[in-house]
MIKEVEX-903164 format. One record per residue: residue number from 1; x, y, z of N, C-alpha, C, CB in turn. Coordinates in pm, 1 decimal. Atoms other than C-alpha are relative to their C-alpha. Glycine has a CB too. Example, Ala and Ser with C-alpha at 12.3 -4.5 7.8 and 13.67 -1.06 7.14 Angstrom:
BEGIN
+-----+----------+----------+----------+----------+----------+----------+----------+----------+----------+----------+----------+----------+
: pos :      nc1 :      nc2 :      nc3 :     cac1 :     cac2 :     cac3 :      cc1 :      cc2 :      cc3 :     cbc1 :     cbc2 :     cbc3 :
+-----+----------+----------+----------+----------+----------+----------+----------+----------+----------+----------+----------+----------+
:   1 :     89.0 :   -119.0 :      0.0 :   1230.0 :   -450.0 :    780.0 :     90.0 :    120.0 :      0.0 :    -99.2 :      2.7 :    124.6 :
:   2 :    -82.0 :   -119.0 :     -6.0 :   1367.0 :   -106.0 :    714.0 :    -77.0 :    109.0 :     73.0 :     41.4 :     46.2 :   -141.5 :
+-----+----------+----------+----------+----------+----------+----------+----------+----------+----------+----------+----------+----------+
//
This chain:
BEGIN
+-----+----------+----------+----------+----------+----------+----------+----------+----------+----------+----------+----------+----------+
: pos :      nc1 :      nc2 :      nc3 :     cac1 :     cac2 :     cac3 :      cc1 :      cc2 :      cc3 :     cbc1 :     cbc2 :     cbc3 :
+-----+----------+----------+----------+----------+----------+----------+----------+----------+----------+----------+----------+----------+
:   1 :     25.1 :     -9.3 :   -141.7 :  -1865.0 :  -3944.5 :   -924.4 :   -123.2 :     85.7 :     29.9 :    121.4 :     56.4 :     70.0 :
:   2 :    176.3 :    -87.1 :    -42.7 :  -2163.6 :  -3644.4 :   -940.6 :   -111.1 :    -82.7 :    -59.6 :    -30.3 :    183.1 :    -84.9 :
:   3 :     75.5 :     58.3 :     52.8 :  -2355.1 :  -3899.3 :  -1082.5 :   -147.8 :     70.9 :    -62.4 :     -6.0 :    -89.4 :     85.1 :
:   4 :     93.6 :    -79.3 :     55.6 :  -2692.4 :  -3790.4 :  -1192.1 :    -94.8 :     99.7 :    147.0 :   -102.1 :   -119.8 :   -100.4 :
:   5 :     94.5 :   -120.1 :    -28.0 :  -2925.7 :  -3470.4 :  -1063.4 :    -66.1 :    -26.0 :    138.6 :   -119.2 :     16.7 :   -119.6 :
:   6 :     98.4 :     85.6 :    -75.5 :  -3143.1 :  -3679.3 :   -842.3 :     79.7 :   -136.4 :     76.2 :   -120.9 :    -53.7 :   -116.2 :
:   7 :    -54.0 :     80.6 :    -25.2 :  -2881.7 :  -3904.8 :   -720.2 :    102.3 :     42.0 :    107.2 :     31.9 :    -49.9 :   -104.8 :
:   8 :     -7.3 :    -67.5 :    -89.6 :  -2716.4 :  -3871.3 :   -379.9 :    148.6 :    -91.7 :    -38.5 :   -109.0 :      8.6 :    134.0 :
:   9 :   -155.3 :     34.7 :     52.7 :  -2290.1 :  -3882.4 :   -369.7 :     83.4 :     12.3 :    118.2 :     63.3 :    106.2 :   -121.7 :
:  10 :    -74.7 :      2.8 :   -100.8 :  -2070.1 :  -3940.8 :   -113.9 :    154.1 :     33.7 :    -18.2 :    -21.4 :   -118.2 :     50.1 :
:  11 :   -155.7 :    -10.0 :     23.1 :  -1728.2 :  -3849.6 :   -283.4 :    -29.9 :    164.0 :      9.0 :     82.1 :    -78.9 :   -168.4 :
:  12 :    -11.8 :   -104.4 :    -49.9 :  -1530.0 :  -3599.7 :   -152.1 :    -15.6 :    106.0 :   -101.6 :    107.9 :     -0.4 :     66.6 :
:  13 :     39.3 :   -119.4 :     37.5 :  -1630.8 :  -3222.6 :   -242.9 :    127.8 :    130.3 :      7.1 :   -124.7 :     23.7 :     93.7 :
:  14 :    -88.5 :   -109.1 :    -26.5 :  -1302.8 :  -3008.7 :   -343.1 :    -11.6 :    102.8 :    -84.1 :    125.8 :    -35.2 :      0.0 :
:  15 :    -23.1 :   -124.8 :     19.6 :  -1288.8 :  -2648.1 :   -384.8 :    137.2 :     55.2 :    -78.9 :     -9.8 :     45.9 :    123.9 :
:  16 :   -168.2 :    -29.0 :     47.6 :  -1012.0 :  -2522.8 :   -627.7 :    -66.8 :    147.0 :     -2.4 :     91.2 :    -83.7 :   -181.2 :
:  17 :     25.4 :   -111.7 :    -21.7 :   -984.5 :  -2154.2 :   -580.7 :    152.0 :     53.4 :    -37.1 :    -65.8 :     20.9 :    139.2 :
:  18 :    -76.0 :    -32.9 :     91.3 :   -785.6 :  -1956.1 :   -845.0 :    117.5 :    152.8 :     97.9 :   -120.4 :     41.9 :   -150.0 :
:  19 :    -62.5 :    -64.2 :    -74.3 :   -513.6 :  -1707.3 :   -724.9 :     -8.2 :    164.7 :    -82.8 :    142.3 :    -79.1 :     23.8 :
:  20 :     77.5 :   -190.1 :      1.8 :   -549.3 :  -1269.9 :   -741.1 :     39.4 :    -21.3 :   -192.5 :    148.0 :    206.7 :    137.2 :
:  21 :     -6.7 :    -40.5 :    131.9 :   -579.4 :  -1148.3 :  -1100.6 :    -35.8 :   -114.4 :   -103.9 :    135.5 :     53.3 :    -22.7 :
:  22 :      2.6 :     80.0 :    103.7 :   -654.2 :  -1463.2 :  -1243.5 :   -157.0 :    -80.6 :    -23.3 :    121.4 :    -96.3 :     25.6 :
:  23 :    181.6 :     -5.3 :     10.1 :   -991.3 :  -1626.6 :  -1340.2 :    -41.2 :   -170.9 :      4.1 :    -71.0 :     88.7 :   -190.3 :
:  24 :     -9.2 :     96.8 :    -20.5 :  -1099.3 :  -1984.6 :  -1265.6 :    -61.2 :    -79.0 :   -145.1 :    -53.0 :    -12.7 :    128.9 :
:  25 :     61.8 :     70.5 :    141.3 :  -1261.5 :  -2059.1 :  -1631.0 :     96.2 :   -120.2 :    -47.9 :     -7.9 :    121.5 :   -137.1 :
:  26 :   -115.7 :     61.3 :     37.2 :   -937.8 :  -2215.6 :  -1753.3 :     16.2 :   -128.1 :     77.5 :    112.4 :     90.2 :     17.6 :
:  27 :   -110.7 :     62.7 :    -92.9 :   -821.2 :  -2362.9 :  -1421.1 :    -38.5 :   -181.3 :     -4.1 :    -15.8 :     80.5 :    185.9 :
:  28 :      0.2 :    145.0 :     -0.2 :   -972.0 :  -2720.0 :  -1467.1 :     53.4 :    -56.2 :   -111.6 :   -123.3 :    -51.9 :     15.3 :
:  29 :    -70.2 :     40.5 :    142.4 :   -868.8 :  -2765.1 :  -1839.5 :    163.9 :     16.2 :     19.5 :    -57.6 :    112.3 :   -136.7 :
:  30 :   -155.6 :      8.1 :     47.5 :   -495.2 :  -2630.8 :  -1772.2 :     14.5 :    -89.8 :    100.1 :    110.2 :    138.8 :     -0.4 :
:  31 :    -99.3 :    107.1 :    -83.5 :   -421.1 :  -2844.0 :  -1465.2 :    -38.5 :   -146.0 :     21.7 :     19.8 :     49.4 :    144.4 :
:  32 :     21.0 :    132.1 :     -2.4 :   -581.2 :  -3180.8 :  -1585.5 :    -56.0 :    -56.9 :     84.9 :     82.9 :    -53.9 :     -8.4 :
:  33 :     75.2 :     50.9 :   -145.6 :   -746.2 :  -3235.8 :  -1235.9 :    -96.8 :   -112.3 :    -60.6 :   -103.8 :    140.6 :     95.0 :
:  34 :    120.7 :    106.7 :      5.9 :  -1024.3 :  -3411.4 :  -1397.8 :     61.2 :    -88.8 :   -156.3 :   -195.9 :     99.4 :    -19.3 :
:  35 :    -86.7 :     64.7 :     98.9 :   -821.5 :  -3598.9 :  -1659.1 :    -32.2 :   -172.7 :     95.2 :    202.1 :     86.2 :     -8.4 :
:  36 :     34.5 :    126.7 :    -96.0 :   -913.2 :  -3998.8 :  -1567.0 :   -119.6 :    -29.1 :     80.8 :     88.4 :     -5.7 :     93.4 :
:  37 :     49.0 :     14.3 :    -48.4 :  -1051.1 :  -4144.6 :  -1314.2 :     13.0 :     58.3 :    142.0 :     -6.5 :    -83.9 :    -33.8 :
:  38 :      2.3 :    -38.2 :   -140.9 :  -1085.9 :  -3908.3 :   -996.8 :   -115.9 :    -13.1 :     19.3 :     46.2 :    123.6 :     43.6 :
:  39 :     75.0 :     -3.1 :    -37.0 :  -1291.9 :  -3934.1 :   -770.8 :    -45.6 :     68.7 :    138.3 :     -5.7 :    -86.0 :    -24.6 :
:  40 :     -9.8 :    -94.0 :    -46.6 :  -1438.7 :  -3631.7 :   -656.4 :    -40.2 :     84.4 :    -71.2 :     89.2 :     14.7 :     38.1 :
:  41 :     66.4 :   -102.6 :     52.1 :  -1679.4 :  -3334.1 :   -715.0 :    103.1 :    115.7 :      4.4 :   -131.3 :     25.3 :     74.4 :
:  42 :    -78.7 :   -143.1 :    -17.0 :  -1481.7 :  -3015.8 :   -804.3 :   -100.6 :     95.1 :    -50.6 :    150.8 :     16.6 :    -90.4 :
:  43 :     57.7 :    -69.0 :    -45.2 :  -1595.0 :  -2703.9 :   -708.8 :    105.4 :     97.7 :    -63.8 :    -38.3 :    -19.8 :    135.4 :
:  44 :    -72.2 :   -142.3 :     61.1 :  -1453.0 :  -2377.2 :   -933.7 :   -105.0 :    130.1 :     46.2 :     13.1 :     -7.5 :   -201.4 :
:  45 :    111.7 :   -159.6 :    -27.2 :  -1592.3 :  -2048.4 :   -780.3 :     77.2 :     98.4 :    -16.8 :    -74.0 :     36.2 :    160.4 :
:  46 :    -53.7 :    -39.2 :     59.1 :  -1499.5 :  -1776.8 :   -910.2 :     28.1 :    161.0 :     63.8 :    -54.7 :    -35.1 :   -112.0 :
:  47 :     10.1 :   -167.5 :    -91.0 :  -1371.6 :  -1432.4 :   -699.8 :    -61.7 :    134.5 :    -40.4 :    138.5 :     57.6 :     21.2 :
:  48 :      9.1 :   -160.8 :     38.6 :  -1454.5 :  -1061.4 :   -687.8 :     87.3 :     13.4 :    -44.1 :    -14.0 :    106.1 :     84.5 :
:  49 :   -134.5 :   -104.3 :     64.5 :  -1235.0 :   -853.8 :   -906.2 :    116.1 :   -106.2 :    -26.5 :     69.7 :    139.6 :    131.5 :
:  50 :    -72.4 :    115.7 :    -29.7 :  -1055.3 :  -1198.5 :   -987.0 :    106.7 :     21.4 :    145.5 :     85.3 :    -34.3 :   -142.7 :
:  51 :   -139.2 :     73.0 :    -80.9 :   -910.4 :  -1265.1 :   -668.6 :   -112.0 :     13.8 :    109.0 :    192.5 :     92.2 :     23.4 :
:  52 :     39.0 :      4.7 :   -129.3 :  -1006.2 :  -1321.6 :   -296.4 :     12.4 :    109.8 :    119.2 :     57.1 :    -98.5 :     33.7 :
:  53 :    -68.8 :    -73.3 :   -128.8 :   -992.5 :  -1075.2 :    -24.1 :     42.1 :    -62.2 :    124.7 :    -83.7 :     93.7 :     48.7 :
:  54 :    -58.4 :     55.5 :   -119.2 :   -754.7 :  -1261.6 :    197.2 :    191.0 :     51.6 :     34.7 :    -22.9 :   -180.4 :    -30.5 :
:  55 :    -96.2 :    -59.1 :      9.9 :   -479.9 :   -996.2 :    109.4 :    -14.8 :    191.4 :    -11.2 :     55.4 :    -77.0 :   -112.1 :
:  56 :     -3.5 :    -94.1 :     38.9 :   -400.9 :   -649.9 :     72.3 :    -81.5 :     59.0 :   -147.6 :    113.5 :      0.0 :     11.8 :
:  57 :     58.4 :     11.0 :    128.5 :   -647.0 :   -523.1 :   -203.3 :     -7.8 :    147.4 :      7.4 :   -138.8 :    -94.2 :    -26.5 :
:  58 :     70.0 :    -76.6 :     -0.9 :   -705.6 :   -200.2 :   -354.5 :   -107.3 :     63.5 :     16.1 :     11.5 :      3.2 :    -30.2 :
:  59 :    122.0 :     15.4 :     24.2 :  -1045.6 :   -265.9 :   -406.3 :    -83.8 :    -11.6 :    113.2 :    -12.2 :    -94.7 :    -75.8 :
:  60 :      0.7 :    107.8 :    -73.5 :  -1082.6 :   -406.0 :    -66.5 :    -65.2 :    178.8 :    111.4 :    181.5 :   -130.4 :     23.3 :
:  61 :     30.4 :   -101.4 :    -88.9 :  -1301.1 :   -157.7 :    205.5 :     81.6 :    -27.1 :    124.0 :   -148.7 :      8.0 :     26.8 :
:  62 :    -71.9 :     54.1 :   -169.4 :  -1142.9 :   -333.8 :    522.8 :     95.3 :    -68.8 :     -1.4 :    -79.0 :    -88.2 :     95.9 :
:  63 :   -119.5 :     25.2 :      1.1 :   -796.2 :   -432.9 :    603.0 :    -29.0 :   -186.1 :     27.6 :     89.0 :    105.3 :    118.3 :
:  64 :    -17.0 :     99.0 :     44.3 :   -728.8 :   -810.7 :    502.2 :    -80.4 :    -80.7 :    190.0 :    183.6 :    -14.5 :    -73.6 :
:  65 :     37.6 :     97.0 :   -126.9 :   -746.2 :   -931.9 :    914.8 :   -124.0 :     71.7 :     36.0 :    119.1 :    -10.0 :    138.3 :
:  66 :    100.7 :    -50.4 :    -47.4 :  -1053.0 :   -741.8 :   1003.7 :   -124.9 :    -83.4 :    -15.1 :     -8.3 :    116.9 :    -50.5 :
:  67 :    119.8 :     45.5 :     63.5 :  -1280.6 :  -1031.9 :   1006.8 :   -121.9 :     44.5 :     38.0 :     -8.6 :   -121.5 :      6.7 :
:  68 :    169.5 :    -23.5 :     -9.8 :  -1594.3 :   -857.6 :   1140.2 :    -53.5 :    111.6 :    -96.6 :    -47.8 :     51.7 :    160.8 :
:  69 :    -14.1 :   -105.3 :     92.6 :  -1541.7 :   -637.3 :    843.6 :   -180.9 :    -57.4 :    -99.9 :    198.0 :    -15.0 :   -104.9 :
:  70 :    157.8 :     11.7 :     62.8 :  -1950.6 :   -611.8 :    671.5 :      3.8 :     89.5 :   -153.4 :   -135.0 :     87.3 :    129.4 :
:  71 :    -40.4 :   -148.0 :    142.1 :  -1802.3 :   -357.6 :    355.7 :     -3.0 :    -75.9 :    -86.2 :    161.7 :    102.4 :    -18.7 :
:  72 :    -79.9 :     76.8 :     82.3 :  -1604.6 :   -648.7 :    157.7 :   -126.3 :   -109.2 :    -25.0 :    154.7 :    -56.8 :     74.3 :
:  73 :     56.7 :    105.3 :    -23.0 :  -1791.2 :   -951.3 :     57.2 :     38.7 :   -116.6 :     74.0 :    -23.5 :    -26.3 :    -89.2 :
:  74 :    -29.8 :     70.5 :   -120.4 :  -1800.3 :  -1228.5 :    294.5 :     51.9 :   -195.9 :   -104.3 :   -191.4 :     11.2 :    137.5 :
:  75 :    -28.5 :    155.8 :     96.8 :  -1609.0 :  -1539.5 :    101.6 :    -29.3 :    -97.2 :     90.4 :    169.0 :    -37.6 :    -61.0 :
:  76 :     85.1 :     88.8 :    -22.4 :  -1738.3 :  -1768.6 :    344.9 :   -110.4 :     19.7 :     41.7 :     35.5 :    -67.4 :     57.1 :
:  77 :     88.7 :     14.2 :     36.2 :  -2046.9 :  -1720.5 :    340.6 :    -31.9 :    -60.0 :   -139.2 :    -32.0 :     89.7 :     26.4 :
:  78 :     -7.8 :     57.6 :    169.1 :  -2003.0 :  -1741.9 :    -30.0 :    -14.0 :   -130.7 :    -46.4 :    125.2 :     22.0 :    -60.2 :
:  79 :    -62.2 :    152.1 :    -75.7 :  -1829.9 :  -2076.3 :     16.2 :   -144.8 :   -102.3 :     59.9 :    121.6 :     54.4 :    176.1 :
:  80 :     51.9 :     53.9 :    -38.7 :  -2068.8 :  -2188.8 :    239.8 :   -178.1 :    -19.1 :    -29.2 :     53.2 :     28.7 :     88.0 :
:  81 :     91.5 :     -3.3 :    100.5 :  -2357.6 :  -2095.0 :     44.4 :    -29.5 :   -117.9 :   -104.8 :     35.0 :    104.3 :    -63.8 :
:  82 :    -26.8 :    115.0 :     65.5 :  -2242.5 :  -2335.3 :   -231.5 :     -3.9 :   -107.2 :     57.0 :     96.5 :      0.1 :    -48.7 :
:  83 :     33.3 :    214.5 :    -54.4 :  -2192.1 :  -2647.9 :    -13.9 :   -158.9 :    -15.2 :     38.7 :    110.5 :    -70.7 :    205.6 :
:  84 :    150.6 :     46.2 :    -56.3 :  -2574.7 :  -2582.2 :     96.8 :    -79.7 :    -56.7 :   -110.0 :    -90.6 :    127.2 :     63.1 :
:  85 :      7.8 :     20.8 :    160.4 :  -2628.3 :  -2585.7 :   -259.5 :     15.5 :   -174.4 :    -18.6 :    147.9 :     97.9 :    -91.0 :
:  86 :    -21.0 :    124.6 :     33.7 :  -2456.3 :  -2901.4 :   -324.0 :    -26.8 :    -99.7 :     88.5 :    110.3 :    -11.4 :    -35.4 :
:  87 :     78.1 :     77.9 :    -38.4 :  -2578.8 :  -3062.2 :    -23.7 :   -177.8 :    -10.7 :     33.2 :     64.5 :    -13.9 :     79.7 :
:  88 :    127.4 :     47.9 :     78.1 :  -2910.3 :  -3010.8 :   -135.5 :    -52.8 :    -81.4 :   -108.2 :    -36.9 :     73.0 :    -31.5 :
:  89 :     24.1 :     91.7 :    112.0 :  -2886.0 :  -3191.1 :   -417.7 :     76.8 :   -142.0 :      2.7 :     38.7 :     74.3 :   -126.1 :
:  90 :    -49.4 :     88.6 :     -7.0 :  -2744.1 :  -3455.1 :   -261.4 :    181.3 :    -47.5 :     23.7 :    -59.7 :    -25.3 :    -88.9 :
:  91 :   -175.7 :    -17.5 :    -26.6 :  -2336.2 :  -3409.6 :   -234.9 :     11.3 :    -43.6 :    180.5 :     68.5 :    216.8 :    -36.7 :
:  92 :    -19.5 :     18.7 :   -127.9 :  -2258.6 :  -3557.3 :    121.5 :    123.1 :    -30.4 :     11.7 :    -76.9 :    -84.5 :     56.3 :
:  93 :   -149.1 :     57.8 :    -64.5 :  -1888.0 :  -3611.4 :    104.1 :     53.4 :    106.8 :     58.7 :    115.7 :    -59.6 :   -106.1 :
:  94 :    -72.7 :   -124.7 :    -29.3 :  -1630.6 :  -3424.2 :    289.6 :     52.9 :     67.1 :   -120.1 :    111.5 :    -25.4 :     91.6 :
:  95 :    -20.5 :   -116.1 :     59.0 :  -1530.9 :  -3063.3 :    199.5 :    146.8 :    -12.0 :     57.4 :   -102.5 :    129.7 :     36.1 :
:  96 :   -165.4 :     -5.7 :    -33.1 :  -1172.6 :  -2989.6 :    109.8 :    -38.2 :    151.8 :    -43.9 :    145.4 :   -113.8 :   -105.0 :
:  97 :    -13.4 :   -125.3 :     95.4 :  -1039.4 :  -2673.1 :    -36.0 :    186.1 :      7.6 :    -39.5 :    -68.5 :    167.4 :    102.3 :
:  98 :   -181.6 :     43.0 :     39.7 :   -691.5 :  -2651.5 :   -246.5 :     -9.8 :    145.3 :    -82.4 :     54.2 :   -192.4 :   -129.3 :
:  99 :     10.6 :    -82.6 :    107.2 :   -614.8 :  -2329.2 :   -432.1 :    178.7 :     59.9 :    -27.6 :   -126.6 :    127.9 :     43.8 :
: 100 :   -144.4 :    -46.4 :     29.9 :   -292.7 :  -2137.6 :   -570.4 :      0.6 :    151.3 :     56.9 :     39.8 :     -7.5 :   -174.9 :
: 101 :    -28.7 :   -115.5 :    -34.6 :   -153.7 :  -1820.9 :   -438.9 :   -100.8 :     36.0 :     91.6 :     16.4 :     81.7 :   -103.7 :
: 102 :     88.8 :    -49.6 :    -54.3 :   -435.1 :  -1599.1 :   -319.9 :    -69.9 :    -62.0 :     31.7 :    -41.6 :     67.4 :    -38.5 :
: 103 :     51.4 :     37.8 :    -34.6 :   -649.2 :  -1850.7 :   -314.9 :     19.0 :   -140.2 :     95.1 :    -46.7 :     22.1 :    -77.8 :
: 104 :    -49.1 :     62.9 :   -138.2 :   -438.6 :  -2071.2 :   -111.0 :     -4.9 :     59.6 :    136.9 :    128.8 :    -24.7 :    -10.7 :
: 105 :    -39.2 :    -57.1 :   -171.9 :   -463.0 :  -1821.0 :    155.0 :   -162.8 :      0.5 :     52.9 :     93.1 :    207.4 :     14.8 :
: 106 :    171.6 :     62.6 :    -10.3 :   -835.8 :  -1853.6 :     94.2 :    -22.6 :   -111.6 :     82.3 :    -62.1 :    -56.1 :   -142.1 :
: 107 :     50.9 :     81.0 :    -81.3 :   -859.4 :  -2176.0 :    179.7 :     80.0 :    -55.0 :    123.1 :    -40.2 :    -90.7 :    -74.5 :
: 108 :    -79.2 :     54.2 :   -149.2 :   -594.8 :  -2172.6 :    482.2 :   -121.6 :     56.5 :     50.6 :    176.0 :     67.7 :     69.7 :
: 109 :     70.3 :    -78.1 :    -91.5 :   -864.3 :  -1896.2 :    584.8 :   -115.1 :    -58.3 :     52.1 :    -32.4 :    116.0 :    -52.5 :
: 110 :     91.5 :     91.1 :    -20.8 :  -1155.3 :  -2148.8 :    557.9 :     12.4 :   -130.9 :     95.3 :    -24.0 :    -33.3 :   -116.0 :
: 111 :    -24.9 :     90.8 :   -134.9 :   -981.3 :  -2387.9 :    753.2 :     -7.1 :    -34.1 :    148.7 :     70.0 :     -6.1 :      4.9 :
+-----+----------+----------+----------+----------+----------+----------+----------+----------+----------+----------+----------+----------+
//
């Protein structure tokens, strides 16, 4: 479906986004996603301090709901960084986002 470099793609663009403590290297090999024929660019990005700030964090300068918070890094921006990315090079399908735990709350937050 990403066909080649120089080649423009209309299948959809999903986001898997790994949950706190854990690291997204793995996450396409253990859960087979790309096993076959899907069709569909996946998108592994990979958190601060493995995980997302869309929870209680130690690490975390500003309390989880504080979105005008400028301390923490800004995961969409992040996020939205990447799709500029990939629709520069041609990616034009819709954007999903699917993740586990933490990063399910990620992408409710992107929603």
């Amino acid at each position: 479906c990403a066909g080649s470099p120089t080649s423009e793609s209309n299948c959809p663009i999903v986001f898997f986004l790994h949950g706190a403590g854990g690291s997204i290297s793995p996450y396409k090999f253990e859960t087979h996603l790309h096993d076959g024929q899907n069709n569909y660019i996946g998108v592994y990005p990979q958190g601060e301090s493995f995980g997302w700030l869309t929870g209680p964090k130690s690490d975390a300068e500003c309390d989880w709901n504080n979105l005008s918070c400028v301390q923490d890094p800004d995961e969409g921006d992040y996020i939205a960084a990447i799709i500029t990315k990939i629709r520069a090079i041609g990616g034009n399908g819709n954007i999903y986002a699917i993740g586990v735990s933490n990063g399910a709350a990620l992408a409710y937050r992107l929603a």
